[in-house]
C-alpha positions in Angstrom: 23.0 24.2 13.0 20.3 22.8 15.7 20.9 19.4 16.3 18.3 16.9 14.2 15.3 15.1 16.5 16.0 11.4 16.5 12.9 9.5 17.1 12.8 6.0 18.5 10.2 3.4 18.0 8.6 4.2 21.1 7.9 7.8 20.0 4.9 6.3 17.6 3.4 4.0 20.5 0.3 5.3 21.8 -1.1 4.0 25.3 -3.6 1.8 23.6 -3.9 -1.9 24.5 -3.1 -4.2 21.3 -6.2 -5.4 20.8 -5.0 -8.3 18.0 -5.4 -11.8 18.9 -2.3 -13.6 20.5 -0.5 -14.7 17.6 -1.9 -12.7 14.5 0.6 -11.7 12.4 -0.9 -7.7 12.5 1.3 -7.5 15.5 4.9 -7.5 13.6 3.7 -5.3 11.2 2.5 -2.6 13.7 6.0 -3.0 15.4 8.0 -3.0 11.9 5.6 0.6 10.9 6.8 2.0 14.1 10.2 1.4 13.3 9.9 2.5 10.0 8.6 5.8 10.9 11.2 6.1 13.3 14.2 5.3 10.4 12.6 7.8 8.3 12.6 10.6 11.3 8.9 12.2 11.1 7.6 14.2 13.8 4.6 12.2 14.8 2.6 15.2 15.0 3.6 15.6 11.2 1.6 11.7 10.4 -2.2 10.8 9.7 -2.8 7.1 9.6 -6.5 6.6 8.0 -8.4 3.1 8.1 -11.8 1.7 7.0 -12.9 -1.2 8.8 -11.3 -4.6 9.6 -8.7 -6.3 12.1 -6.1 -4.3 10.7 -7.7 -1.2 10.3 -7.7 -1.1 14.0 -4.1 0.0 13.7 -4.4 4.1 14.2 -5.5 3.5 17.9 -2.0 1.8 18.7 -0.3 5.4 17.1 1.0 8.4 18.5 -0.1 10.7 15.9 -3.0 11.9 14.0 -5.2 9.1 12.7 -8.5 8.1 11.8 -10.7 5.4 12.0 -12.9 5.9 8.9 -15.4 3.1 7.3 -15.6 0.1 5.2 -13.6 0.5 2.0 -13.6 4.5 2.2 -9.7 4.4 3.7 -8.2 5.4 0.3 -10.6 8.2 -0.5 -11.0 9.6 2.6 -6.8 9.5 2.9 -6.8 11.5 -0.2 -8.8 14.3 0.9 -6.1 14.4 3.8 -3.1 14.5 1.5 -4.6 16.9 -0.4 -5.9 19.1 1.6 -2.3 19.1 3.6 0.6 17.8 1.7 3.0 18.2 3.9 1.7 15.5 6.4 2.8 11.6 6.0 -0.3 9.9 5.6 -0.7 6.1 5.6 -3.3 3.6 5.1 -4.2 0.9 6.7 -6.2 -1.8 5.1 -7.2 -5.3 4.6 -7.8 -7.6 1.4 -11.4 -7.3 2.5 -11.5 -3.6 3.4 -9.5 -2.6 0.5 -10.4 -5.0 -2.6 -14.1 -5.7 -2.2 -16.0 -2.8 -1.4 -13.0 -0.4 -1.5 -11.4 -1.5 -4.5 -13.0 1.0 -6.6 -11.3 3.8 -4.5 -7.8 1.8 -4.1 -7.5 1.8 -8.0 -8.0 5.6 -8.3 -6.0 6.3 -5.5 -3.3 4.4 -7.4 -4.1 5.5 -10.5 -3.9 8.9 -9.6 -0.5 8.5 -7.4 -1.7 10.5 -4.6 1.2 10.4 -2.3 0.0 7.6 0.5 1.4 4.7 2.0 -1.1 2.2 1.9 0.0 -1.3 3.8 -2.4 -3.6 2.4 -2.7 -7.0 4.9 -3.6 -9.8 3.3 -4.8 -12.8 5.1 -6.9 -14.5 2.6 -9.9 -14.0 4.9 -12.9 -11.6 6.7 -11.3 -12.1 10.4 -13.4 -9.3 11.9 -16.9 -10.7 10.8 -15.4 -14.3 11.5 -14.5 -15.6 8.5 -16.2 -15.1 5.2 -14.1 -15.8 2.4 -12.4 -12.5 0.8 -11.6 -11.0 -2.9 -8.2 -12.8 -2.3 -9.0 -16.1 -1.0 -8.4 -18.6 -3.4 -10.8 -20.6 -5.9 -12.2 -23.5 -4.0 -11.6 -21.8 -0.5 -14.3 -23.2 1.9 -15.2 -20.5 4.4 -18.5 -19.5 6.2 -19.6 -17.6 3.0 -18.1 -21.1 1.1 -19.3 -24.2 3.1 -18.6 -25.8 -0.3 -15.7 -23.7 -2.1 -15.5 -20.7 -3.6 -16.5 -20.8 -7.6 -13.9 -17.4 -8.5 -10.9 -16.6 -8.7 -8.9 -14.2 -6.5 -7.3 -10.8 -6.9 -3.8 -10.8 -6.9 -2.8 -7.2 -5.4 0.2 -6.7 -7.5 -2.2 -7.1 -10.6 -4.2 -5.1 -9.2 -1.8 -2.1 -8.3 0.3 -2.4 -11.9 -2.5 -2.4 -13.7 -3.7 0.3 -12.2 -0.4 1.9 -13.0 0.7 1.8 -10.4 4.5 3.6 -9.3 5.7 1.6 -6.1 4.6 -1.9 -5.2 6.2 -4.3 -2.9 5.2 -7.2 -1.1 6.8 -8.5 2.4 5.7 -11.4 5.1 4.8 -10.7 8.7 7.4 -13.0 10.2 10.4 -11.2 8.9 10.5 -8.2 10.7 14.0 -6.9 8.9 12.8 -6.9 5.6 9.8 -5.6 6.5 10.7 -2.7 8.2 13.6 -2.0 5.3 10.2 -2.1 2.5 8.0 0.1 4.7 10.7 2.8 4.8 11.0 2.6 1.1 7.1 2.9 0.8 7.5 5.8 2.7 10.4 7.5 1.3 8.5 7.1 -2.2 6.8 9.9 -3.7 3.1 8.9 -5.2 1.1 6.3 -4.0 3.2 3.2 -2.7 1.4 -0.3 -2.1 3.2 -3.0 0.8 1.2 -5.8 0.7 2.1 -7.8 3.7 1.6 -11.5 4.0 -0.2 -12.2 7.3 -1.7 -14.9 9.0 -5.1 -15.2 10.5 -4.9 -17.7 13.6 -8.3 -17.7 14.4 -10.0 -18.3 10.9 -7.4 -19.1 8.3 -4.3 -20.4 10.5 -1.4 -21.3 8.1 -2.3 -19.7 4.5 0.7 -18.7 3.7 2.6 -21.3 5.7 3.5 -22.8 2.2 5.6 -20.0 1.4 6.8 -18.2 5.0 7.8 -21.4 7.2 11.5 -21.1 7.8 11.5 -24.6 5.9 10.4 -23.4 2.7 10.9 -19.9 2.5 14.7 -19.9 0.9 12.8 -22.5 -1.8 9.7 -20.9 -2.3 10.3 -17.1 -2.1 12.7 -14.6 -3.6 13.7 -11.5 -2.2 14.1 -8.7 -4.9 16.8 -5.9 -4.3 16.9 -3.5 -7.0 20.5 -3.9 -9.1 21.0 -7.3 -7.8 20.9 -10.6 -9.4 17.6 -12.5 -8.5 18.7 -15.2 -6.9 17.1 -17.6 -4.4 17.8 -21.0 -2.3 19.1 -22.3 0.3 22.6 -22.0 -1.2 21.5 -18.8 -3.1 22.1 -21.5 -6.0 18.8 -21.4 -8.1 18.2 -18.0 -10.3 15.2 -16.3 -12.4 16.1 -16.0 -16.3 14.4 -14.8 -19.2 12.9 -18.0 -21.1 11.6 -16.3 -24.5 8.8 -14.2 -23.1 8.3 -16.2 -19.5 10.1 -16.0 -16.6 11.8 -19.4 -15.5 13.5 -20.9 -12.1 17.3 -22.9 -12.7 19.4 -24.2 -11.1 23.0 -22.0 -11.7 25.1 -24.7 -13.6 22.9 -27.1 -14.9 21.1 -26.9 -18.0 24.0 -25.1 -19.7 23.1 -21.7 -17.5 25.4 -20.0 -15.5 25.3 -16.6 -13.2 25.6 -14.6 -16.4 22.1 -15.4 -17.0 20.4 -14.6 -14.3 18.2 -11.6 -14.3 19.6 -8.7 -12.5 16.1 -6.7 -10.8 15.8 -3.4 -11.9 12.7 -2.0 -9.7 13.2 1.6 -12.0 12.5 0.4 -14.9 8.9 2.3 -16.3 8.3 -0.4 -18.6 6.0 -2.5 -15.8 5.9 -5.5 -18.5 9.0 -7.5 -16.3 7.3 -6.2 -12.5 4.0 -7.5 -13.8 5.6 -10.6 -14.7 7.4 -10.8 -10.9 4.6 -9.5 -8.8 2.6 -12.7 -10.8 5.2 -15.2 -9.8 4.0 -18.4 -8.0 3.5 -21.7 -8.2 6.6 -23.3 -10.0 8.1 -20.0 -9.2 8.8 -18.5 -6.0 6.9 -15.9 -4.8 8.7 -12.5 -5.1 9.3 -10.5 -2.1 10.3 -7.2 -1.8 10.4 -3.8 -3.6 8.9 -5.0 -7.2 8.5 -1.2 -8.9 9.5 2.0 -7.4 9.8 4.5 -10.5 8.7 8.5 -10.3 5.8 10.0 -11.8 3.8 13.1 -11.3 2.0 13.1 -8.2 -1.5 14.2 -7.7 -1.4 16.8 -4.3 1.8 18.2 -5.9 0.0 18.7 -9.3 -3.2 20.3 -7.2 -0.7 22.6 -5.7 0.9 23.6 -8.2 -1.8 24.3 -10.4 -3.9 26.6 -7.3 -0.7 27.8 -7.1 -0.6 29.3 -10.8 -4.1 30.1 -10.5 -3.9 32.0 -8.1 -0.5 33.8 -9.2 -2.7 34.8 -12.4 -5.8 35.5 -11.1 -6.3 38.7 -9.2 -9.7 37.3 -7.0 -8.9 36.9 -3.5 -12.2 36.9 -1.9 -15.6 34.9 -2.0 -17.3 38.6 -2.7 -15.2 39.3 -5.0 -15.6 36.1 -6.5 -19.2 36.8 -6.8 -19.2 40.1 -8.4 -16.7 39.1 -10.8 -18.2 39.3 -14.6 -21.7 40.7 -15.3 -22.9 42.0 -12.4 -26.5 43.9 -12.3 -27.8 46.1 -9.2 -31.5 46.1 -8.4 -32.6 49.0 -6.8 -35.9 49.4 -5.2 -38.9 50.9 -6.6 -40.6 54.0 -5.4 -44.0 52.6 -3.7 -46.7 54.6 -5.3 -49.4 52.7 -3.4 -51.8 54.7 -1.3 -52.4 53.9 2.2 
């Protein structure tokens, strides 16, 4: 047996200066993909990486593989043409709230909904950061922004809404500071078969500095977040002393021995479950909640470039045509020949 090619991190580096601002949280999501890609052991001649536009769409010059730099919203599209076209590449997508809600959501739903076999990392920073801070599909009601000067009057997308409802097979959602988990999420995206969606917390230091500081500050992260791993009790705090039950039809936060409820009560997650009713209900949590982290939904389903496959496959197993000629002169077929001339010169 030939001994297995272990790739290292450094195997998906290309030679391309970072181009990021100093401090944006794109950074430790580019180093947490590499390391993905090299836990999961594909030959970096073996990945695309498509983008549309936006800071994070940037993200295929900084790999050593195939990639391409495609335009505004048209990532998810363009991505699926790739996959199916040649399934047996790893292809990923790399997008922004902006890039991949606003004018790419129509294509992001049908990508989804379809469960073409991609890995879209969707970064949300609740902003535009490439055209300098416009507010964005996800930036919430009342946000003032350059597009804003005196709030926003909607309300925002929330991805995993989005992606679920959709119907969506994989969704997870992570935070650009913690690189572990992030890595661990991105390999499961990857390992996935149908369309898998990461949305990644990230922060925007130039036009919307500290958005998610609420939630990813080492001082109220064990309060405020949960991290989900499937067959696990979902448990949070400092302590790992507060818990998620099941209050009638609502979720609800408590605190394990008061009110009368104990461990036995807590929810344990289940992220196989194809009832999306209870990953809806997570990937929605917030507010007096904590806001879920980690693999929400990762069930199977029939996926799109394996179904085209398989069906040119049987087409073409049944169907004796093998040319474009004989194609064409398949079915009624006439032959014109040419007339005598009987003119006169």
């Amino acid at each position: 047996m030939e001994d297995m090619i272990k790739f290292q991190a450094k195997d998906y580096k290309s030679d391309q200066h970072v181009r990021w601002c100093p401090g944006c949280g794109d950074h430790a999501v580019l180093n947490c993909i590499h390391k993905a890609m090299a836990q999961i052991g594909v030959d970096p001649k073996d990945i695309a990486v498509i983008s549309g536009i936006g800071c994070s769409s940037r993200l295929p010059y900084y790999m050593n593989s195939y990639g391409f730099h495609t335009i505004h919203g048209r990532a998810a599209a363009i991505a699926t043409g790739v996959k199916t076209a040649r399934p047996d590449l790893s292809v990923w997508v790399m997008t922004g709230d902006g890039d991949c809600l606003a004018i790419g959501g129509n294509h992001f739903i049908h990508a989804v909904r379809r469960n073409v076999d991609l890995n879209i990392a969707l970064f949300n920073n609740k902003i535009y950061g490439l055209t300098k801070g416009q507010y964005s599909p996800t930036s919430d009601r009342g946000k003032v922004s350059k597009s804003s000067p005196y709030g926003t009057v909607e309300d925002p997308f929330i991805p995993a809404e989005l992606a679920l409802g959709a119907r969506g097979t994989f969704f997870a959602r992570t935070i650009d500071v913690d690189l572990k988990n992030t890595t661990d999420v991105m390999e499961a995206a990857a390992r996935h078969k149908g369309a898998s969606v990461v949305e990644v917390l990230v922060n925007c230091v130039i036009f919307n500095d500290g958005i998610h500081k609420q939630i990813v500050d080492k001082e109220y992260r064990p309060e405020r977040t949960i991290f989900l791993r499937h067959g696990e009790k979902m448990l949070f705090g400092k302590e790992n002393e507060k818990g998620i039950v099941l209050d009638g039809l609502k979720l609800k936060a408590v605190t394990i021995g008061e009110g009368g409820y104990t461990l036995e009560d807590v929810l344990v997650h289940d992220a196989n479950e194809q009832d999306p009713t209870l990953h809806m209900m997570l990937g929605m949590m917030g507010g007096d909640l904590p806001v879920a982290l980690g693999v929400i939904r990762d069930v199977e389903a029939p996926v799109y470039d394996q179904e085209v496959e398989k069906q040119i496959a049987d087409v073409q197993a049944k169907n004796p045509t093998r040319t474009l000629k004989e194609l064409l002169m398949q079915g009624e077929v006439w032959e014109v020949k040419a007339r005598p001339c009987d003119c006169k010169d």
